[in-house]
C-alpha positions in Angstrom: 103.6 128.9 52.2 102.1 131.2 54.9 100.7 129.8 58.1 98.4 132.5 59.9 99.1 133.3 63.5 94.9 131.8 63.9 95.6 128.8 61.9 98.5 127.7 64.4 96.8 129.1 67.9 93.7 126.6 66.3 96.1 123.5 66.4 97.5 124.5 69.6 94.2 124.5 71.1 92.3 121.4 69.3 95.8 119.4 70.4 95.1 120.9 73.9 91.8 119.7 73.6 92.2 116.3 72.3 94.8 115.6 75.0 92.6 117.5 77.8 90.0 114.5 76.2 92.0 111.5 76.6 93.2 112.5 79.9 89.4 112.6 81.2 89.3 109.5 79.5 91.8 107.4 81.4 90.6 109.1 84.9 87.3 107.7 84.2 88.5 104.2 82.9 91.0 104.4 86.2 88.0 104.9 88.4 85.6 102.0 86.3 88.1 99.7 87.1 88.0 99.9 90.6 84.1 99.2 90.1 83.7 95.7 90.3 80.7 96.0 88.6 81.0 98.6 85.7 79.6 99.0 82.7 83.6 97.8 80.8 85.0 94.6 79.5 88.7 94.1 81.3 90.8 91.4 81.1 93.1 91.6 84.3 96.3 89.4 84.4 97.2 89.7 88.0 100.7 88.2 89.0 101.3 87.2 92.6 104.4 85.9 94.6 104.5 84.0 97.8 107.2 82.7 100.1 108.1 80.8 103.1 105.2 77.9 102.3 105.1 75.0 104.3 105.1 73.2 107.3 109.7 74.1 107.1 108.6 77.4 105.4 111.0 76.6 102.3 107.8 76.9 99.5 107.3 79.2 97.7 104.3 80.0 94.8 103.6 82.1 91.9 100.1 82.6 91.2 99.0 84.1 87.8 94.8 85.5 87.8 93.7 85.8 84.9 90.0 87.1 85.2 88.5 88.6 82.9 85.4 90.8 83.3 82.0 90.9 80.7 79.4 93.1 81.5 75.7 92.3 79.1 73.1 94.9 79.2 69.8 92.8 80.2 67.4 95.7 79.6 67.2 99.6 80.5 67.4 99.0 84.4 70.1 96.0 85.1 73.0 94.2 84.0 74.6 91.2 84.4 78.1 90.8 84.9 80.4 87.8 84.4 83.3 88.2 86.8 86.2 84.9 86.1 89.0 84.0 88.4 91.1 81.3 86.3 94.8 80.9 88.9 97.6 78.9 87.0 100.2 78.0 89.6 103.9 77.4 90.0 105.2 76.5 93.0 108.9 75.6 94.1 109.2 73.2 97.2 105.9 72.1 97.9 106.0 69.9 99.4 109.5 70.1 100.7 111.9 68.6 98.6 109.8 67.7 95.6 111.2 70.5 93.3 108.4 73.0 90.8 105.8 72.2 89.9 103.3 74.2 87.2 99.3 74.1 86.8 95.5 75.3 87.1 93.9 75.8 90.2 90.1 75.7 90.5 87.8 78.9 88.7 85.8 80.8 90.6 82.4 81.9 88.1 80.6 84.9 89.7 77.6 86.5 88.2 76.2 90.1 89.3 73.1 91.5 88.6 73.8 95.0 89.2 71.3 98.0 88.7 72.4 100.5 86.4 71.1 103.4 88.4 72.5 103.4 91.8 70.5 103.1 94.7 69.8 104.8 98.6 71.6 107.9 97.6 74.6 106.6 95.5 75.2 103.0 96.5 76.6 100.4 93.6 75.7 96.9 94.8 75.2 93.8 92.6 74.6 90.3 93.3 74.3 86.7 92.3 75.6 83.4 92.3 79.2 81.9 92.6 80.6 78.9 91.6 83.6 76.9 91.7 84.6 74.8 88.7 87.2 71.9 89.1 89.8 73.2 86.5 92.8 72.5 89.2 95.4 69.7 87.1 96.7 68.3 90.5 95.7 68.3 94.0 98.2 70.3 95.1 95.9 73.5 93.2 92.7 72.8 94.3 90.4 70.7 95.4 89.0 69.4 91.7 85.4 69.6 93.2 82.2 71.3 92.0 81.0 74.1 94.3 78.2 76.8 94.4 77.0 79.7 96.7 76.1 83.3 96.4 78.0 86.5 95.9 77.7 90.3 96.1 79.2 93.7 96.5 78.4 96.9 97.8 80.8 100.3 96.6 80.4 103.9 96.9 82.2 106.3 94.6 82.5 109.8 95.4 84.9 112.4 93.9 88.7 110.3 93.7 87.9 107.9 96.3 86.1 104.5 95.7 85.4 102.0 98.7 83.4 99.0 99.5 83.7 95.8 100.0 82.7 92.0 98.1 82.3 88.9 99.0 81.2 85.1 98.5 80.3 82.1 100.1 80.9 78.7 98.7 79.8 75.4 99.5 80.6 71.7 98.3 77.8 70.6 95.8 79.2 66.9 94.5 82.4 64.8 95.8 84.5 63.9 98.9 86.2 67.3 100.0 83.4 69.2 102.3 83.8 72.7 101.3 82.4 75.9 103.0 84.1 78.9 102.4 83.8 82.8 103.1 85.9 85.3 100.4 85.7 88.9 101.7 87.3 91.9 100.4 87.0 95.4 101.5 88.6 97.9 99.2 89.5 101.3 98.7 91.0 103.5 96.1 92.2 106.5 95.3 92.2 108.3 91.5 94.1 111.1 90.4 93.6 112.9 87.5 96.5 111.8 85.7 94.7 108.1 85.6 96.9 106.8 88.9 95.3 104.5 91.5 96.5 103.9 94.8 94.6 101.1 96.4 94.5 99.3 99.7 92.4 95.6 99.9 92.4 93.1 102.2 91.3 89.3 100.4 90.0 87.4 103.4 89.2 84.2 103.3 87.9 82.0 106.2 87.5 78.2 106.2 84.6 77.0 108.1 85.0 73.6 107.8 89.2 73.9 109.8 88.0 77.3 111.3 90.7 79.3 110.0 91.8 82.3 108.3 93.7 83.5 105.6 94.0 87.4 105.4 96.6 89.0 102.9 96.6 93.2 102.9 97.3 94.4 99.8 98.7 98.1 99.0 99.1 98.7 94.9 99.4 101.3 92.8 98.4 100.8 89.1 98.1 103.6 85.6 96.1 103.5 82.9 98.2 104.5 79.8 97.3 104.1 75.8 99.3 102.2 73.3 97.7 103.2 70.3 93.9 102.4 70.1 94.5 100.1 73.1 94.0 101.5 76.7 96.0 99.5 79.6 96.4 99.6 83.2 99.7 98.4 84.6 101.0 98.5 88.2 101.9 96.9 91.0 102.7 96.7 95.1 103.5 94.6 97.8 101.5 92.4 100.3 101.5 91.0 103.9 99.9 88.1 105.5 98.7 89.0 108.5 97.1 85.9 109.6 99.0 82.9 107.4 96.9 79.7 106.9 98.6 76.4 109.0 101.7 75.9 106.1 100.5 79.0 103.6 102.5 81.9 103.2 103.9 84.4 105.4 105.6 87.8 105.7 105.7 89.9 102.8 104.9 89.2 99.0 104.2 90.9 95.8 102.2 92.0 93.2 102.3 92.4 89.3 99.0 93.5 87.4 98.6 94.3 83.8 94.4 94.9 82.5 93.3 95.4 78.9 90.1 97.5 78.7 87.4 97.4 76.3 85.2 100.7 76.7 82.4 100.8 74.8 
């Protein structure tokens, strides 16, 4: 059988096409996802490591996020966006001498209402409130207490680049721990066109009621590829804490993320 010169140049070109497609595809899911607030369920496991924990600086801790994202359309102007942080722990020597040890830590539940146009000239921003549920399995994850406050975030997006910043405040609602607590994290990222992102963050936290910081920087680089049907970010980078906590970590750790998306 005969296969006309047209006929082949016709599959070159719809083949060109349809990859052309997907790779406009993955730029754009790349670029949602560094969107706090976008319109696209993810389900990010993000995989951290620790080290030199502790008043002898012996500990050290893995810590695996799992925090899935759920955006619901409320009408034609807003939505609302769930935003999880679920952290189950492992640590190894903490405190000294008493071996590994494996659970939950506290959630963190944030809600966003975000408008779906942006606003003053190109501005994303969404707000809402924030709470802390007492999922931690010992004290050595978390405080076990209920807590509430208010969150929001602010981001620009224009051409590859994405920056902004989010943040929360927490206080104690019930219990015997007094909590009041400050989460900021400025961000920026950059997007190629082959669906890579380069991004730096810093995930500050600073605790009112000992007056002290916490401030890891964070520098990852993450892909969004397609296995089958199924689109996926994977990456990973390294972090340094610039201003440890009294007995948290210090120097340099690491970073492991792998995200499901959901487009619609």
């Amino acid at each position: 059988m005969m296969i006309s010169k047209t006929a082949v140049l016709a599959l070159v070109l719809s083949l060109g096409g349809a990859s052309f497609a997907q790779a406009q595809d993955a730029e754009e899911l790349a670029k949602d996802l560094s969107n706090p607030v976008a319109d696209l369920i993810s389900v990010p496991f993000q995989l951290n490591y620790d080290d030199n924990i502790g008043p002898d600086d012996g500990g050290s801790r893995w810590t695996l996020n799992i925090q899935p994202v759920i955006p619901f359309s409320l009408n034609d102007d807003w939505n609302l966006i769930s935003r999880t942080i679920l952290p189950v722990v492992s640590t190894d020597g903490l405190p000294p001498g008493s071996g590994t040890h494996t659970g939950l830590a506290d959630t963190v539940q944030s809600f966003f209402f975000s408008p779906k146009d942006t606003v003053g000239g190109g501005w994303i921003v969404g707000a809402g409130p924030a709470f802390l549920v007492p999922t931690s399995t010992d004290d050595r994850f978390g405080v076990g207490e209920w807590g509430a406050g208010v969150t929001g975030v602010v981001l620009r997006q224009s051409g590859p680049w994405t920056y902004g910043g989010l943040a929360n405040h927490i206080w104690d609602v019930s219990g015997d721990t007094d909590i009041s607590s400050t989460f900021m994290q400025p961000f920026m990222s950059y997007t190629t066109p082959e669906a890579w992102t380069f991004t730096l963050n810093s995930e500050s936290t600073y605790d009112w009621e000992s007056e002290e910081w916490s401030v890891p920087l964070n520098g990852v680089v993450t892909k969004v590829v397609q296995f089958g049907d199924q689109p996926v970010s994977f990456g990973g980078g390294i972090r340094y804490w610039a201003d440890p906590a009294p007995n948290g970590p210090e120097g340099w750790g690491a970073r492991f993320i792998m995200t499901f998306l959901f487009p619609a």
